[in-house]
ZAKOL-144194 format. One record per residue (C-alpha): x, y, z; residue number from 1. Coordinates in nm, 3 decimals. Layout:
// ZAKOL-144194
@xx = X | yy = Y | zz = Z | resi = NUM
...
This chain:
// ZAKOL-144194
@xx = -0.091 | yy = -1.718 | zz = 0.555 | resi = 1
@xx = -0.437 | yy = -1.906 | zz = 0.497 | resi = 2
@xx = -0.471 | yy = -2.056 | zz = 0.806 | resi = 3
@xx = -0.395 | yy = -2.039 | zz = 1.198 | resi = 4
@xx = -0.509 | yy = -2.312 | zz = 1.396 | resi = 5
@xx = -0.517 | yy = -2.255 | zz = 1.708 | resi = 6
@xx = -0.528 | yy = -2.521 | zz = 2.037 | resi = 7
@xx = -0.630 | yy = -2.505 | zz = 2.354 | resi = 8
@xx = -0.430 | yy = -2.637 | zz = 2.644 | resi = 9
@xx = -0.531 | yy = -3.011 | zz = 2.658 | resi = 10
@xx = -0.597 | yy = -2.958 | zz = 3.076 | resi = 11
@xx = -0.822 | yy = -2.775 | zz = 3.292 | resi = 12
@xx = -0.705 | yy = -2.528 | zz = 3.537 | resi = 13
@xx = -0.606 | yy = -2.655 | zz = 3.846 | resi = 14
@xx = -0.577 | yy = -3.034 | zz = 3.754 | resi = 15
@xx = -0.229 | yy = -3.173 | zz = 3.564 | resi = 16
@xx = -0.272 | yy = -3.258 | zz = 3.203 | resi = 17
@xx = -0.232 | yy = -3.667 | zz = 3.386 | resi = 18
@xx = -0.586 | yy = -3.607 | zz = 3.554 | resi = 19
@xx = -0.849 | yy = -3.865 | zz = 3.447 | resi = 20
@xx = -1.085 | yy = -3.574 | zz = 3.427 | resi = 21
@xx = -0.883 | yy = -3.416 | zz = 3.211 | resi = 22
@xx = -1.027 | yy = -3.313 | zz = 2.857 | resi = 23
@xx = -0.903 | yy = -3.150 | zz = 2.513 | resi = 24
@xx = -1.111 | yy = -2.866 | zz = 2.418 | resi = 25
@xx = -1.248 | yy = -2.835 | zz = 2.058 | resi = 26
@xx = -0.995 | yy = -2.753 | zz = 1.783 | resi = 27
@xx = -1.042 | yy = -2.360 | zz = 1.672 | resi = 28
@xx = -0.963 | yy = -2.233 | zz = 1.383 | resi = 29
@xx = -0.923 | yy = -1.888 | zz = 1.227 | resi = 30
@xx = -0.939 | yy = -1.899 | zz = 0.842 | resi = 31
@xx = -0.801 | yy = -1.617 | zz = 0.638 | resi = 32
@xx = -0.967 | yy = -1.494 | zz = 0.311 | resi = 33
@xx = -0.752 | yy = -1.479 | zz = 0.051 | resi = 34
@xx = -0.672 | yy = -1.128 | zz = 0.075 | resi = 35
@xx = -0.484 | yy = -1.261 | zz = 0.427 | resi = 36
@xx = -0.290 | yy = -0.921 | zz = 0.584 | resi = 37
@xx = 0.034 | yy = -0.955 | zz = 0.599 | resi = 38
@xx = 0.135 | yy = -1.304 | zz = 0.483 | resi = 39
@xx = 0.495 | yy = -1.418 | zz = 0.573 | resi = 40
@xx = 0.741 | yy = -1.220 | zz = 0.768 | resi = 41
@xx = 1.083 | yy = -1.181 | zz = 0.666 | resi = 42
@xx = 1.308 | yy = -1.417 | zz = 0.741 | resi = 43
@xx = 1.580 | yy = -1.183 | zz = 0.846 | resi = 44
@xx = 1.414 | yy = -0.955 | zz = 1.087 | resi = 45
@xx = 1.546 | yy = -0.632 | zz = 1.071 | resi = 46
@xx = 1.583 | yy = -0.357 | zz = 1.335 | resi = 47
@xx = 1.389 | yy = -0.022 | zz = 1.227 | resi = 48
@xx = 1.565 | yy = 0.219 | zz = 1.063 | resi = 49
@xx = 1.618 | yy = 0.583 | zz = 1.227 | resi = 50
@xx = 1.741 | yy = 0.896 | zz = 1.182 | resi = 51
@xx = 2.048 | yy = 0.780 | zz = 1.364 | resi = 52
@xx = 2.059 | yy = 0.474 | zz = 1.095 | resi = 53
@xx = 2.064 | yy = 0.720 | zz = 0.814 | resi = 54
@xx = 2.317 | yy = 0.933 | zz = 0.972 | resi = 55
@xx = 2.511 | yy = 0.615 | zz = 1.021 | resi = 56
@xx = 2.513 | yy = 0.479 | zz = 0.672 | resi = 57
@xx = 2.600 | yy = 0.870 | zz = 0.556 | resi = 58
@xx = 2.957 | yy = 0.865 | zz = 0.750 | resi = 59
@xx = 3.029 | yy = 0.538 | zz = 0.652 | resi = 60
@xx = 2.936 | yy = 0.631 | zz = 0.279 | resi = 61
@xx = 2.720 | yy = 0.414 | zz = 0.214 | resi = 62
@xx = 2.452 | yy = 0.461 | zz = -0.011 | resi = 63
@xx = 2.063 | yy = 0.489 | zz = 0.140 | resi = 64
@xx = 1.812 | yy = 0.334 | zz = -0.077 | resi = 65
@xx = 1.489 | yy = 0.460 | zz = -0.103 | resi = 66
@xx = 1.161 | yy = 0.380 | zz = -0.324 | resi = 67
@xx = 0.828 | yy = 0.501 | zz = -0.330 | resi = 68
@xx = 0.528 | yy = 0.362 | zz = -0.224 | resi = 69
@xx = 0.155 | yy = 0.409 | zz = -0.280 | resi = 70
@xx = -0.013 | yy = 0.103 | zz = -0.071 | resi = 71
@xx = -0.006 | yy = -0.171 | zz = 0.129 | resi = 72
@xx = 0.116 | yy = -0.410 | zz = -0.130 | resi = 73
@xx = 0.385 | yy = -0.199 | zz = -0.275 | resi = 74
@xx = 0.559 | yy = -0.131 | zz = 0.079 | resi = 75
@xx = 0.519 | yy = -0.456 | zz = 0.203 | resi = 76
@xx = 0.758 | yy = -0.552 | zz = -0.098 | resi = 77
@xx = 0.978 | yy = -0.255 | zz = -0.050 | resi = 78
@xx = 0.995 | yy = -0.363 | zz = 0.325 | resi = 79
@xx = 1.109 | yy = -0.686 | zz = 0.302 | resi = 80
@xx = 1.324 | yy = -0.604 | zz = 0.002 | resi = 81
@xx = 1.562 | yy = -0.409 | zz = 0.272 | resi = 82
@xx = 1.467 | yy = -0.052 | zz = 0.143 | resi = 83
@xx = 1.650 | yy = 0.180 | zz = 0.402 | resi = 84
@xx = 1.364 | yy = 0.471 | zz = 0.338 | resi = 85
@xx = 0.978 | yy = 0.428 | zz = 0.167 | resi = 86
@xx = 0.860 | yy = 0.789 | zz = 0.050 | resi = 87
@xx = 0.489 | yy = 0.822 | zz = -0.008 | resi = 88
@xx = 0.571 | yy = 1.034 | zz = -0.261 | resi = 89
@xx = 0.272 | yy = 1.267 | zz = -0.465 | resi = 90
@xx = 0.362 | yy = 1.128 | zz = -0.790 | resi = 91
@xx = 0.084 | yy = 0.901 | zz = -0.646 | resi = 92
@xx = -0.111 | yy = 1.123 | zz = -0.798 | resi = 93
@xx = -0.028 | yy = 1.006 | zz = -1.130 | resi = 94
@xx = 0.097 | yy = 0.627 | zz = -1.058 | resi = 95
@xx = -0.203 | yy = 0.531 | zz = -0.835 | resi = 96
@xx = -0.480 | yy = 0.811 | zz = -0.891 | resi = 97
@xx = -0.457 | yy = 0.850 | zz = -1.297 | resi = 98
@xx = -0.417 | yy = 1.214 | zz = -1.235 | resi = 99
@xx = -0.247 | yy = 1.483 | zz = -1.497 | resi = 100
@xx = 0.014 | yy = 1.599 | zz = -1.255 | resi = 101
@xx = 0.083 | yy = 1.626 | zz = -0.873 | resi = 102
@xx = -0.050 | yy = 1.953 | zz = -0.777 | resi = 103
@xx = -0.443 | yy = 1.769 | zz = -0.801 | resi = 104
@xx = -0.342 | yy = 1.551 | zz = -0.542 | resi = 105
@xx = -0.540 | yy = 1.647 | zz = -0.210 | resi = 106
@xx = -0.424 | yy = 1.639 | zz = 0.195 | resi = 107
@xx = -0.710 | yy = 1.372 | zz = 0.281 | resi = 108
@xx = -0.558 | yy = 1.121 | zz = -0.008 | resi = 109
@xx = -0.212 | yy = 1.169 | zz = 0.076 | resi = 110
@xx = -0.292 | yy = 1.045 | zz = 0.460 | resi = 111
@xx = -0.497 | yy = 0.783 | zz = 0.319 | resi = 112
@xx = -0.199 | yy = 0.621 | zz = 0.128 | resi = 113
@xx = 0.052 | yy = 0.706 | zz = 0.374 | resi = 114
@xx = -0.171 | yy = 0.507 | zz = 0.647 | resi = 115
@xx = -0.189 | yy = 0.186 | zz = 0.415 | resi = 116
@xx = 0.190 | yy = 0.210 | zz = 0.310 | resi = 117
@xx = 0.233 | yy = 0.257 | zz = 0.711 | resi = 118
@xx = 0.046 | yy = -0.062 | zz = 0.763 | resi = 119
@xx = 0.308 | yy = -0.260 | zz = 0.600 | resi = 120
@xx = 0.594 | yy = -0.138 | zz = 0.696 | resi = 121
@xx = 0.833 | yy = -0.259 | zz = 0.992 | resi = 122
@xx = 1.169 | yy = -0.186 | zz = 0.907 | resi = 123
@xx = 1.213 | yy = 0.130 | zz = 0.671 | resi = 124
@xx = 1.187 | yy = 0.492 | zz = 0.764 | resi = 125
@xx = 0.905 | yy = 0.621 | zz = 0.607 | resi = 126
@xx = 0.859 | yy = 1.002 | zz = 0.428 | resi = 127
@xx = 0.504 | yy = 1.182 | zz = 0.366 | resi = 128
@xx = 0.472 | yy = 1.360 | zz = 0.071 | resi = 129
@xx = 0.337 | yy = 1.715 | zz = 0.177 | resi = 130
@xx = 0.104 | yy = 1.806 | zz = -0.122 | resi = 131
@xx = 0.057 | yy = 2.134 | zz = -0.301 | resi = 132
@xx = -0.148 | yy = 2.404 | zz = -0.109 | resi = 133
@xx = -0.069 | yy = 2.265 | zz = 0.246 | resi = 134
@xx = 0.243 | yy = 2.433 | zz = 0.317 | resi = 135
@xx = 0.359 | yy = 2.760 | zz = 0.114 | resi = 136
@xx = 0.102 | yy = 3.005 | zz = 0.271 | resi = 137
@xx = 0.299 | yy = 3.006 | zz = 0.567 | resi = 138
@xx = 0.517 | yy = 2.815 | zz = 0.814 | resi = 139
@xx = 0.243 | yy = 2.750 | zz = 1.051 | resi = 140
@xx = 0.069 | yy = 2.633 | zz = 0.802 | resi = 141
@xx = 0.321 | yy = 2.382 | zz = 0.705 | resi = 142
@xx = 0.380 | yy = 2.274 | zz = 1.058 | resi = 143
@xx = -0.003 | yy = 2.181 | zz = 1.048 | resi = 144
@xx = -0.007 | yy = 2.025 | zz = 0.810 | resi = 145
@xx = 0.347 | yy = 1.805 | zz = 0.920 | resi = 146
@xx = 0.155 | yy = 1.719 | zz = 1.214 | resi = 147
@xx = -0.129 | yy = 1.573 | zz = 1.032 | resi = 148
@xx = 0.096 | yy = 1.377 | zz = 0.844 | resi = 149
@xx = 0.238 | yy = 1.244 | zz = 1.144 | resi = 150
@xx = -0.064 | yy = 1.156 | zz = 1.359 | resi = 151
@xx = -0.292 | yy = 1.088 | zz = 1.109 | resi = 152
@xx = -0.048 | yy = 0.930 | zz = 0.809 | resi = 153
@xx = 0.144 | yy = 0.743 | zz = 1.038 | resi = 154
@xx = 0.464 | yy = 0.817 | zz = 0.878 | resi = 155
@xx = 0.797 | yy = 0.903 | zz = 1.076 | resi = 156
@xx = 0.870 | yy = 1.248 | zz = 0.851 | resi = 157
@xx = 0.800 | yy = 1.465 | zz = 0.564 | resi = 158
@xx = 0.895 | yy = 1.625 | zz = 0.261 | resi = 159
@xx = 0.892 | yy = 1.911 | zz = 0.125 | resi = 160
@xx = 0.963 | yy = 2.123 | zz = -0.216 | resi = 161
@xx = 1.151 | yy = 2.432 | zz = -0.205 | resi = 162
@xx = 1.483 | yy = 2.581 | zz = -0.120 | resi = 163
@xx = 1.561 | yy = 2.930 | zz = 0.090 | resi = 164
@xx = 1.165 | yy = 3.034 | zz = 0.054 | resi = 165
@xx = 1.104 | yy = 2.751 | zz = 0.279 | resi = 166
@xx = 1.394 | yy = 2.788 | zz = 0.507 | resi = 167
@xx = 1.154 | yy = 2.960 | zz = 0.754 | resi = 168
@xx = 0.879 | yy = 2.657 | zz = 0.730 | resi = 169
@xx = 1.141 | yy = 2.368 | zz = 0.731 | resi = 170
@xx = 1.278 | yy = 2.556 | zz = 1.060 | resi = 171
@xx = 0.932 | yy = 2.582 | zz = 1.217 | resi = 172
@xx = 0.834 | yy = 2.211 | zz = 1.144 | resi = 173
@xx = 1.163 | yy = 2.065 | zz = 1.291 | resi = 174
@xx = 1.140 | yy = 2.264 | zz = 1.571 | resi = 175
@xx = 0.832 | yy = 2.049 | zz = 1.673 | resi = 176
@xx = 1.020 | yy = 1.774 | zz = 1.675 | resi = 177
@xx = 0.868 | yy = 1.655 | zz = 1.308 | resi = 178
@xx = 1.208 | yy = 1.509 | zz = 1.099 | resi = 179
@xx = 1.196 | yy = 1.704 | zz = 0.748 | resi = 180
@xx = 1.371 | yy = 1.597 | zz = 0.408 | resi = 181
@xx = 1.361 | yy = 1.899 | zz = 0.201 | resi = 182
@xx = 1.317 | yy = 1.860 | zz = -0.189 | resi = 183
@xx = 1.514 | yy = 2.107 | zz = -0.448 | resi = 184
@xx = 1.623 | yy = 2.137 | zz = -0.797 | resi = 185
@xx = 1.309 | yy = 2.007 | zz = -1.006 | resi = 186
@xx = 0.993 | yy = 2.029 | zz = -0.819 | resi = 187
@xx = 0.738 | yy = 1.888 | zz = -0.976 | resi = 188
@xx = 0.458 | yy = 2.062 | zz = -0.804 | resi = 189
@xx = 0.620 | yy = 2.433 | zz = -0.953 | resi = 190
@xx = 0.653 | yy = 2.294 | zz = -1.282 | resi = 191
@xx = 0.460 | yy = 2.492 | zz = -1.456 | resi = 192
@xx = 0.708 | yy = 2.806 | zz = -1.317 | resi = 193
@xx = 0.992 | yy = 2.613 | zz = -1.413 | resi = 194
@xx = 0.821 | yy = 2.580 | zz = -1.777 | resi = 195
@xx = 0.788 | yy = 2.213 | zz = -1.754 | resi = 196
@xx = 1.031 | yy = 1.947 | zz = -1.604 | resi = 197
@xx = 1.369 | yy = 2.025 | zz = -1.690 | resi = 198
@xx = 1.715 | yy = 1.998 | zz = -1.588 | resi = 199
@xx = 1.823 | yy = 2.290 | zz = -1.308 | resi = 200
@xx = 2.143 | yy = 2.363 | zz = -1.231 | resi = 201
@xx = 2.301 | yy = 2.371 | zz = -1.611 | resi = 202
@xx = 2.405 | yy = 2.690 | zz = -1.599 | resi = 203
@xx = 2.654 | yy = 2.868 | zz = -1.333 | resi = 204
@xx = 2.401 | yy = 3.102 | zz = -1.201 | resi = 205
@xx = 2.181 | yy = 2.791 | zz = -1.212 | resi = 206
@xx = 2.416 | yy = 2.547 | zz = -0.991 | resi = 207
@xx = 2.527 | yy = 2.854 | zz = -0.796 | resi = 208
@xx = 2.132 | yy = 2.882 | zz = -0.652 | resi = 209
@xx = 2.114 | yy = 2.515 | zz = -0.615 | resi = 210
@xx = 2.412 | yy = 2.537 | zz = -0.368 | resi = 211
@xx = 2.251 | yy = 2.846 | zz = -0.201 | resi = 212
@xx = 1.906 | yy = 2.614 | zz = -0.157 | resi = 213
@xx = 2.119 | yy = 2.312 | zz = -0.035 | resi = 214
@xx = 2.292 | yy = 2.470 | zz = 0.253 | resi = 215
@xx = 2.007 | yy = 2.684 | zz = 0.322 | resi = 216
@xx = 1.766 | yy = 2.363 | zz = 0.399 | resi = 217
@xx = 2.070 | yy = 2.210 | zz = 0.572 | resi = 218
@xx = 2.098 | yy = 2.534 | zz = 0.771 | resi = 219
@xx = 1.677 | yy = 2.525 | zz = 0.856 | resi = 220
@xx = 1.709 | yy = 2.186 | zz = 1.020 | resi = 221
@xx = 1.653 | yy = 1.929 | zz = 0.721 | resi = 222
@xx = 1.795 | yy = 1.580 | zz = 0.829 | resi = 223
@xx = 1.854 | yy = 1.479 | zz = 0.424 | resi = 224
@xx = 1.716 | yy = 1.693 | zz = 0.104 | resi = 225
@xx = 1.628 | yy = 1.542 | zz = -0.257 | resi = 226
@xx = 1.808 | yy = 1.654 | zz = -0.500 | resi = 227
@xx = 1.636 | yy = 1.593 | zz = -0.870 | resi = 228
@xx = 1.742 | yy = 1.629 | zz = -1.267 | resi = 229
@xx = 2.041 | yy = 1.788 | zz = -1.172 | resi = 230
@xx = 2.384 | yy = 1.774 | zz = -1.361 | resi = 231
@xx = 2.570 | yy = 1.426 | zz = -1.198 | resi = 232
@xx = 2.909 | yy = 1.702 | zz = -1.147 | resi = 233
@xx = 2.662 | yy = 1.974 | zz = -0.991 | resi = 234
@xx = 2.509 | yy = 1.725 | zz = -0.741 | resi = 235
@xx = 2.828 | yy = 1.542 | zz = -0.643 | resi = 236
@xx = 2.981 | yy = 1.861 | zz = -0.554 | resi = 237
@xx = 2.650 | yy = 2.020 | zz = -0.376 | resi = 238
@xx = 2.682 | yy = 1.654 | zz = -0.207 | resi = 239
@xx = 3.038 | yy = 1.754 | zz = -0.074 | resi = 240
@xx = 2.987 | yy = 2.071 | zz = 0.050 | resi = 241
@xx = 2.699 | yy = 1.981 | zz = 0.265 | resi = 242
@xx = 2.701 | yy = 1.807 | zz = 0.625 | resi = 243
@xx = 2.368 | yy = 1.588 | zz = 0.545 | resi = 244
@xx = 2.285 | yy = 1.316 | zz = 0.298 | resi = 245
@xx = 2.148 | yy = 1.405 | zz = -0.051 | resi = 246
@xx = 1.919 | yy = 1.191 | zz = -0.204 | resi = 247
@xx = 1.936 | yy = 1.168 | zz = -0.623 | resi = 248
@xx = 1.661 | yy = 1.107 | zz = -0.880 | resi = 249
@xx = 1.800 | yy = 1.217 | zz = -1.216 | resi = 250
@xx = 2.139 | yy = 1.352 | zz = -1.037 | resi = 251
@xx = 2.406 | yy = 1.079 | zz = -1.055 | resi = 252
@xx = 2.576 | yy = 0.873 | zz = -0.824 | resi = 253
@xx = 2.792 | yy = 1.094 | zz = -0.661 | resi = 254
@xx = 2.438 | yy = 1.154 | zz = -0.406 | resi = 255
@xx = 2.426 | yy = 0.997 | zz = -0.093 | resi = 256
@xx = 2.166 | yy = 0.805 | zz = -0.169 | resi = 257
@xx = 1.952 | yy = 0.746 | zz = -0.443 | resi = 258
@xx = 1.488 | yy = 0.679 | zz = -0.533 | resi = 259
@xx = 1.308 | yy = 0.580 | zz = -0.791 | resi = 260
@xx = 0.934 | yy = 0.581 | zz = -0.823 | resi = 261
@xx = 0.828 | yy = 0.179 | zz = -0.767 | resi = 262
@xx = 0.628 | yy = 0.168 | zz = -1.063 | resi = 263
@xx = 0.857 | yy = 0.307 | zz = -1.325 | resi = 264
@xx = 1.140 | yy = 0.078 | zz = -1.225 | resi = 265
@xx = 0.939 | yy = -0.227 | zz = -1.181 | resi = 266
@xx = 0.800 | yy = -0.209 | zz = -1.486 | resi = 267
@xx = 0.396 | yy = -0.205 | zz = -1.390 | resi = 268
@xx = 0.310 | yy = -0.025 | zz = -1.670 | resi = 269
@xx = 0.159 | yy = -0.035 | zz = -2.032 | resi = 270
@xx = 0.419 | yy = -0.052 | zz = -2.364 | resi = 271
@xx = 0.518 | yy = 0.268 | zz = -2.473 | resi = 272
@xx = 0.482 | yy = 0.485 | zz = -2.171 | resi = 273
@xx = 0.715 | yy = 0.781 | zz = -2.161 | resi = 274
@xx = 0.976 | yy = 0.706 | zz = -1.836 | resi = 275
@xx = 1.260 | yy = 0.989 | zz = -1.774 | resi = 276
@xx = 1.607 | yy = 0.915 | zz = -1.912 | resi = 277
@xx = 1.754 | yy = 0.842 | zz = -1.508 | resi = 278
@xx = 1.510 | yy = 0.555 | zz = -1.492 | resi = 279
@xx = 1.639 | yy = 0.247 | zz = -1.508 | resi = 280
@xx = 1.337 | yy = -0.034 | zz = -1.571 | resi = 281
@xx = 1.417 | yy = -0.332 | zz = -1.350 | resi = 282
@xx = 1.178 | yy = -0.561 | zz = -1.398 | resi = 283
@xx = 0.850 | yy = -0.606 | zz = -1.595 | resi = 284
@xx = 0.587 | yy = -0.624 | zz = -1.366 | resi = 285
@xx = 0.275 | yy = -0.537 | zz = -1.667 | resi = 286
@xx = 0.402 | yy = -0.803 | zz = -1.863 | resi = 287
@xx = 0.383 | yy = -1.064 | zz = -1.615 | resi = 288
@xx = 0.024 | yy = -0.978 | zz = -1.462 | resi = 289
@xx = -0.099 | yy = -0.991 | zz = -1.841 | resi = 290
@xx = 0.038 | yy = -1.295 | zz = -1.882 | resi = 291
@xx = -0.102 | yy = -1.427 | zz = -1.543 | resi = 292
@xx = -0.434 | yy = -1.238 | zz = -1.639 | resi = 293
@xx = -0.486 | yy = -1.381 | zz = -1.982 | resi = 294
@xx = -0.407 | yy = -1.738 | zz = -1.870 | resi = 295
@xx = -0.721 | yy = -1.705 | zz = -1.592 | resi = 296
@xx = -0.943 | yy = -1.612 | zz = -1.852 | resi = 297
@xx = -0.892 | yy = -1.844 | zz = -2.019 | resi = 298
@xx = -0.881 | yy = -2.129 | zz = -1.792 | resi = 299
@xx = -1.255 | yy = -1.971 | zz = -1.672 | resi = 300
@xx = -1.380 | yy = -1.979 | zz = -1.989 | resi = 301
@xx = -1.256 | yy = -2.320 | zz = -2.102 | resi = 302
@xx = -1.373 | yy = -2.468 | zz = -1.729 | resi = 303
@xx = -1.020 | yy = -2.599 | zz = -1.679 | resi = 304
@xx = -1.034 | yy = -2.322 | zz = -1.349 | resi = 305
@xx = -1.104 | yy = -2.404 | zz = -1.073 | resi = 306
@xx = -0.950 | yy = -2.787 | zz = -1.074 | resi = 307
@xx = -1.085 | yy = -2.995 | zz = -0.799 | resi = 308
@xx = -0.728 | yy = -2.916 | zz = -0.599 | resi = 309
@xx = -0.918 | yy = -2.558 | zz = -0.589 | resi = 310
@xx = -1.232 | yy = -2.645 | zz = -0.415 | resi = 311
@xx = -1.367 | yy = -2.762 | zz = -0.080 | resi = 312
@xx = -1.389 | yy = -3.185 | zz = -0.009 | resi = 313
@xx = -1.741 | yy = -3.296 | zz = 0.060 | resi = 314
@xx = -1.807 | yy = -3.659 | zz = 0.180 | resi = 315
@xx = -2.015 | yy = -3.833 | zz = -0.055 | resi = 316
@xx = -2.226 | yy = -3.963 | zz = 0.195 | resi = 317
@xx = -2.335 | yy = -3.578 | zz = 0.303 | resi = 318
@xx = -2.362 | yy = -3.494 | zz = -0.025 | resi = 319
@xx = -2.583 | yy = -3.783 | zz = -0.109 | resi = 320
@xx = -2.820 | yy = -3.689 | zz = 0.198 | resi = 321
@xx = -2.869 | yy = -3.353 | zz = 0.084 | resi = 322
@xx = -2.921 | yy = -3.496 | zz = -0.249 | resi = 323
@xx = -3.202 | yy = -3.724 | zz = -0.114 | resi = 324
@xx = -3.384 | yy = -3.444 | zz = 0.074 | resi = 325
@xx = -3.378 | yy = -3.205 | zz = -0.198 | resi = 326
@xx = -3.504 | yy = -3.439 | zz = -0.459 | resi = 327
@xx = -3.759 | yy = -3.553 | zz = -0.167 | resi = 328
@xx = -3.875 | yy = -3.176 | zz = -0.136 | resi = 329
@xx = -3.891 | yy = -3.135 | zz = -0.528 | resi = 330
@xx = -4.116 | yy = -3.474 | zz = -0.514 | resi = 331
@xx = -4.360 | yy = -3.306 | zz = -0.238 | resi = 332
@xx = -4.352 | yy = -2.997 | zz = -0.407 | resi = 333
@xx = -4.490 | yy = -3.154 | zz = -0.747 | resi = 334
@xx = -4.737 | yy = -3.307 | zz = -0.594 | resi = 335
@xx = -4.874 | yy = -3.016 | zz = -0.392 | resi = 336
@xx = -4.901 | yy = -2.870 | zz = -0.742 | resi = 337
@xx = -5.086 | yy = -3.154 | zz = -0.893 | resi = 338
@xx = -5.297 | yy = -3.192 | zz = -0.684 | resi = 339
@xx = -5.396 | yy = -2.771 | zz = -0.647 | resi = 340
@xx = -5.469 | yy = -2.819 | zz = -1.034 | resi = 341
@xx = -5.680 | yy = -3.128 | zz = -0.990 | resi = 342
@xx = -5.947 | yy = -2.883 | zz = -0.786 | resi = 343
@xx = -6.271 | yy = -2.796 | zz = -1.041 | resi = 344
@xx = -6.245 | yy = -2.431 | zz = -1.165 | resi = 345
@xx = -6.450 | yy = -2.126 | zz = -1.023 | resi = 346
@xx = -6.443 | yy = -2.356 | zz = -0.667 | resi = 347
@xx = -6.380 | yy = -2.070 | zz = -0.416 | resi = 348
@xx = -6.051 | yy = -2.214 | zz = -0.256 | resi = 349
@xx = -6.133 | yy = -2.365 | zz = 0.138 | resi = 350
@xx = -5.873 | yy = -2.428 | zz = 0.398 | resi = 351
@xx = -5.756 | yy = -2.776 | zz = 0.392 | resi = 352
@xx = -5.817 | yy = -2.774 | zz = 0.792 | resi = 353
@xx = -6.208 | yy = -2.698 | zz = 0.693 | resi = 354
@xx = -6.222 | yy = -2.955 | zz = 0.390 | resi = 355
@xx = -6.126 | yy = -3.247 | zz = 0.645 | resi = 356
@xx = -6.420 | yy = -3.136 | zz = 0.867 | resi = 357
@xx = -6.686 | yy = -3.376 | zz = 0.904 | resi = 358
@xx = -7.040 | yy = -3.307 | zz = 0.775 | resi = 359
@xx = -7.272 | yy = -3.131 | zz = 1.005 | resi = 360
@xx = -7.629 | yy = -3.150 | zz = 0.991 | resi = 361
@xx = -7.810 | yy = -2.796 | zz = 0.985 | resi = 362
């Protein structure tokens, strides 16, 4: 959107439009910059999803989508691309930060993203990412923190990593009223007690705990939990045994639903980046913005950029009155300097004023 323009009612109050002393106001006009908010809406307005929309897609067995986002720009696609859930997930951290790993990510940048991916979205049912430090001390800690990321993020829940150990803080959050999805299998933000990021649930004891964590969230209040780089068998039968959706990244299709971090399945990224063997690259988002990139440059640098479609009209009669008083000025100002150097040297400089006075006899 570049451009509103808007009118005025062509009458003034009290007299019909038909009045001889009738009058159209000026035209006003509110120009966008180019970095215009929120552009186009969707053709197909949607209603905003809920917790009862999720529900409702999970007894019909239908799949939920969900896909991260770290800013306006990447939730206002994931918006109008239909995207039942948005997570502002903390691999932010990484994707939008250039961090090593989650667990740098702080409170105050996680509500700072969650506000702008907020901003954009209309129809989804967006997820906080609750970061590293801000909810394992204790459940009234978490519950602060899930309260922040509600009033302050403006997002409609949060998640969390962790299975039984958090039971007690999942409980005490949703008990507030604050709509949890609860995060097991790989967490990222205990990798380094995992001994890196690999697969859970490959062995029996393995799967066995997984199932123990599953219910145990379920049990605590969580309205959907994350299940990630688990066997596809494991999570499809976790899936069945519980009575809320599961959400896969690395687990199959036999989840409920499934996300993908925007960035790694768009593509936006540099040749010969490592991505995770469940990631499937969709599109090629760093190849087209070098293409679009290089072809600027060079149009700058040649002059072919901007064209005369890209600029602002001027009539040439304006243009040729500024023209006149500008050389006119140049003119004056030449001759003010001629005629300064025209005075003999060592002459202490006078006023003009005094120099036009007539001579006085003492």
């Amino acid at each position: 959107m570049n451009m509103h323009t808007l009118r005025t009612a062509s009458r003034i109050a009290g007299r019909p439009a038909s009045s001889p002393s009738h009058c159209i106001l000026p035209v006003m006009q509110v120009r966008w910059s180019s970095h215009s908010p929120l552009g186009t809406p969707p053709a197909n307005a949607r209603k905003p999803v809920t917790i009862n929309t999720l529900q409702s897609l999970y007894r019909k067995n239908e799949p939920i989508t969900m896909i991260t986002a770290h800013d306006f720009p990447s939730a206002h696609v994931a918006d109008h691309a239909g995207m039942d859930m948005i997570l502002v997930g903390d691999s932010l951290a990484m994707v939008a930060l250039g961090m090593e790993d989650t667990s740098e990510v702080l409170m105050e940048e996680m509500l700072l993203h969650c506000r702008s991916v907020a901003r954009a979205t209309n129809g989804a049912f967006t997820v906080g990412d609750l970061p590293m430090g801000t909810y394992e001390i204790s459940p009234e800690q978490g519950l602060a923190s899930a309260i922040r990321m509600i009033k302050e993020g403006r997002v409609k829940s949060v998640k969390l990593e962790g299975g039984k150990e958090m039971a007690p803080t999942i409980s005490k959050i949703t008990s507030a009223g604050i709509p949890v999805l609860a995060h097991i299998g790989l967490t990222p933000q205990r990798q380094n007690a995992l001994g890196g990021f690999r697969v859970q649930g490959k062995s029996t004891a393995s799967a066995l705990n997984l199932l123990q964590d599953a219910k145990a969230v379920q049990e605590a209040g969580a309205y959907a939990v994350v299940l990630e780089a688990v066997p596809a068998e494991v999570a499809a039968l976790v899936t069945k045994k519980l009575s809320i959706p599961t959400i896969g990244i690395g687990a199959g299709n036999g989840c409920s639903g499934q996300v993908l971090v925007q960035v790694d399945m768009m593509g936006n990224f540099p040749p010969g980046r490592f991505l995770p063997k469940f990631v499937k690259q969709y599109g090629n988002i760093w190849a087209e913005a070098m293409r679009a990139m290089q072809e600027y440059k060079a149009e700058v640098k040649s002059r072919a950029y901007p064209a005369p479609e890209h600029t602002y009209p001027m009539s040439k009669e304006i243009f040729s009155e500024f023209e006149r008083q500008i050389e006119g000025k140049r003119e004056d100002f030449q001759a003010e300097q001629e005629h300064k150097a025209e005075k003999p040297e060592g002459k202490p400089a006078v006023p003009e004023i005094f120099e036009k006075l007539p001579n006085v006899p003492s």
